[in-house]
N, C-alpha and C positions, 0 to 999 in steps of 0.2 A: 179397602183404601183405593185400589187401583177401578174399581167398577166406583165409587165417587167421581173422580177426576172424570172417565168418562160419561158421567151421565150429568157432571156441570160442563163440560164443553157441548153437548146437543144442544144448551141455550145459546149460540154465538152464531152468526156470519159470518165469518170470518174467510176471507180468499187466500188465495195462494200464492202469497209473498215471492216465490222461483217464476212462476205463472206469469203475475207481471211485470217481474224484469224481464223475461224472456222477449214478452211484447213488446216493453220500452225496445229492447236491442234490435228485434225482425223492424219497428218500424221504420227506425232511425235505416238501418241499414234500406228498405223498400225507398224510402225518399231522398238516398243522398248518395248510397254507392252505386255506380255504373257499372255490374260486370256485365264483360265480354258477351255474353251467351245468351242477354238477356232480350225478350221479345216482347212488344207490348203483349201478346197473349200470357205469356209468365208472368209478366209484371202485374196484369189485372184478374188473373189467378192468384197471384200473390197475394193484393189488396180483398182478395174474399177471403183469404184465412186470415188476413187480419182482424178483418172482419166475427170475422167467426170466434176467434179465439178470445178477441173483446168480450162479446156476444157473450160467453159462456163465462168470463167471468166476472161480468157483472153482475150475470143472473145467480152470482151465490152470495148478493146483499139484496135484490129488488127481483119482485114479476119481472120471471122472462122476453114476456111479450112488449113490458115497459122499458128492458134491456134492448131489447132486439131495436125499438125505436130511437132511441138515444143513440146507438150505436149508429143506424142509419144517417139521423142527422149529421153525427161529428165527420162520417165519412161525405155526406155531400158537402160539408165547410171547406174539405181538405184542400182543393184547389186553389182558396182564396186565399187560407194558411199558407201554404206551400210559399206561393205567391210574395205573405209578407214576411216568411222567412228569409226567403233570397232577397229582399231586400235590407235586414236585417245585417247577414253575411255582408252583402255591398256597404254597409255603411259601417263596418269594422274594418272592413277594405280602403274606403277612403278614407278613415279619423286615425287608425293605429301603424303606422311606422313601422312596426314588426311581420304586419300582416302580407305575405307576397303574392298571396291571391286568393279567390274565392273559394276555389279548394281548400288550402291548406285551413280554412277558416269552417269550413263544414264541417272537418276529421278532424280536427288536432286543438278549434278552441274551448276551452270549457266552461267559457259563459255561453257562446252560440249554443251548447249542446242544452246547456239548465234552462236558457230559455225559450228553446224550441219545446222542450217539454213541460214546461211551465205553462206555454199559449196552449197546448193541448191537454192539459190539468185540469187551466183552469175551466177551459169549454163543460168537460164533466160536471167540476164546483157545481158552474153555473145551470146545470142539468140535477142537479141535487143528489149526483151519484156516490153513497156514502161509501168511504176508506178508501176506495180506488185513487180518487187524487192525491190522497195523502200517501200512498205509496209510490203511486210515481215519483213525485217529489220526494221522495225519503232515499228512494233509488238513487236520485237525479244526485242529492245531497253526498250519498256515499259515494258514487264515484267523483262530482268536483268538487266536492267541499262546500258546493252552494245550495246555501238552504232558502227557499221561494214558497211559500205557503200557497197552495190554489188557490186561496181565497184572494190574495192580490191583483190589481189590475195594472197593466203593464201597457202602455202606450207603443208608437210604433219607434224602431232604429233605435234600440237600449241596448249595449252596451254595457258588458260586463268585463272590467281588463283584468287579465290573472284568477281574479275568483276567489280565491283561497280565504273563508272566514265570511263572508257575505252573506248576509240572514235579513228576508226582507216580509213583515208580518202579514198577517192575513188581512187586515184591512186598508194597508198602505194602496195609495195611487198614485202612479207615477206616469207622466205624462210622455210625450214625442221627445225624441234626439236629446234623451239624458244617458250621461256615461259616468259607470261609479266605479273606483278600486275597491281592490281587495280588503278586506275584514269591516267595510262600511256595515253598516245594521241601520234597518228601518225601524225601529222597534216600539215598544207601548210604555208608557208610565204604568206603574203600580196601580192596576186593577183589582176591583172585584168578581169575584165569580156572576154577581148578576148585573154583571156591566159589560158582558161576554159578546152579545146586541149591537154596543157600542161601538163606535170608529174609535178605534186606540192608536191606531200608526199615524205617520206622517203622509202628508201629499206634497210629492214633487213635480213641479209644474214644467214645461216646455225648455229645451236647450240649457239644462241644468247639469254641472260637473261636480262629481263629488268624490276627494279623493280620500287617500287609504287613509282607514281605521277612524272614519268620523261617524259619530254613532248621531242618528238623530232621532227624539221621541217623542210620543205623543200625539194624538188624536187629533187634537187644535194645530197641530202645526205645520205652516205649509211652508215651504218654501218655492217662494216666486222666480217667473221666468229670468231665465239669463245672471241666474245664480249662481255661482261657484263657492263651494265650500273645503276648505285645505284641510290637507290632513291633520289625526289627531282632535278635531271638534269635537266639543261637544255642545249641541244644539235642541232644546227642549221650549224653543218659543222662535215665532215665526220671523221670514228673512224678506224685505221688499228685494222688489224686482233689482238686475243691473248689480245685487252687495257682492263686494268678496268678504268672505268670513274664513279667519284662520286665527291659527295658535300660535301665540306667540311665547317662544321658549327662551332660552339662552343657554349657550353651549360654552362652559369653559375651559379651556386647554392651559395644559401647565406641564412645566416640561420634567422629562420623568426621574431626572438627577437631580431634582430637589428631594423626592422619596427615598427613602433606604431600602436595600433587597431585602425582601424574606429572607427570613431564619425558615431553615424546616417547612417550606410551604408546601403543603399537600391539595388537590382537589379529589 
């Protein structure tokens, strides 16, 4: 029984789930914390075990040598990343009121953090590296709660407020200077497995706001610049430019001396 199990696991790829969070946390930590002691020679010491430790575990899904090059690439991007990360942070800086500086927005937000590692996921995706993006993002998910498929494309200063429930699919596109709340989903209508190819998500186009818990779906469906969508929506067909779209509820209040107290109420 126990010699089966091992000789059905020699058919698998499979990396080392501790492995790459580890690296998610050294990298995050190389690009954003400042200690004391630190010397650009530590520092680009640092960036070679980065390197390295990428390096090794990409190479237990693809050739090494096909590893070793992807790895070089993502590391010659990192500058320009870097780059439109801090601009990122600044522009949670300037939109959100809670925000007191750029600091506190590098360490403590948990949309900055999903999608700093979401832009470096998807660079992988886009390198055809299999499992590794999806564990990042699986990581990224377990600690904020935001789930970001690599396979999405992500414009620049997006904005994620709170986090908590935000699921955005693998073929959604989302353009410049959109800000979404919490429990929003980008998500697909009811596919087929060989429609897997297809664009199933939404595209969010330029300075688009969309707040908590508006689900919006489907392939076909874009919503246009300078759209704002209120909470609660739901939206499965396209939005022109300039619309507000929200839900319209009604809240009734009634005052509570018209009811009788429980008898025996238990929860």
């Amino acid at each position: 029984m126990i010699e089966n199990i091992f000789n059905k696991k020699q058919q698998f790829k499979i990396p080392n789930k501790k492995k790459v969070a580890s690296w998610v946390d050294d990298l995050f930590e190389w690009l954003f914390l400042n200690e004391s002691q630190v010397t650009f020679t530590s520092f680009n010491e640092k960036a070679k075990v980065l390197q390295e430790n990428l390096n090794e575990i990409i190479s237990t899904t693809i050739d090494s040598e096909q590893a070793t090059q992807i790895v070089t690439r993502l590391f010659s991007k990192m500058d320009a990343l870097y780059k439109n990360l801090i601009e990122d942070a600044e522009y949670i800086v300037q939109y959100d009121p809670a925000a007191k500086s750029i600091n506190e927005v590098l360490v403590a937000y948990p949309g900055f953090y999903a999608v700093t590692f979401h832009r470096i996921a998807h660079i992988l995706w886009k390198e055809e590296v299999p499992i590794i993006p999806r564990l990042i993002s699986e990581y990224i998910h377990s600690k904020a709660g935001i789930d970001i498929h690599p396979g999405a494309t992500i414009g620049m200063h997006f904005i994620i407020d709170h986090g908590t429930g935000v699921v955005i699919g693998e073929t959604a596109v989302i353009g410049n200077n959109v800000k979404i709340y919490q429990g929003v989903t980008l998500g697909a209508l009811s596919v087929s497995k060989e429609e897997a190819e297809v664009k199933r998500h939404p595209t969010i186009k330029n300075n688009v706001t969309i707040y908590a818990n508006a689900t919006i779906l489907g392939g076909n469906t874009i919503i246009e610049d300078h759209v704002v969508i209120g909470g609660n929506v739901w939206v499965t067909s396209s939005i022109a430019a300039h619309a507000l779209v929200y839900h319209k509820s009604e809240v009734v209040i009634k005052h509570k001396q018209k009811f009788p107290e429980p008898i025996n109420y238990v929860i």
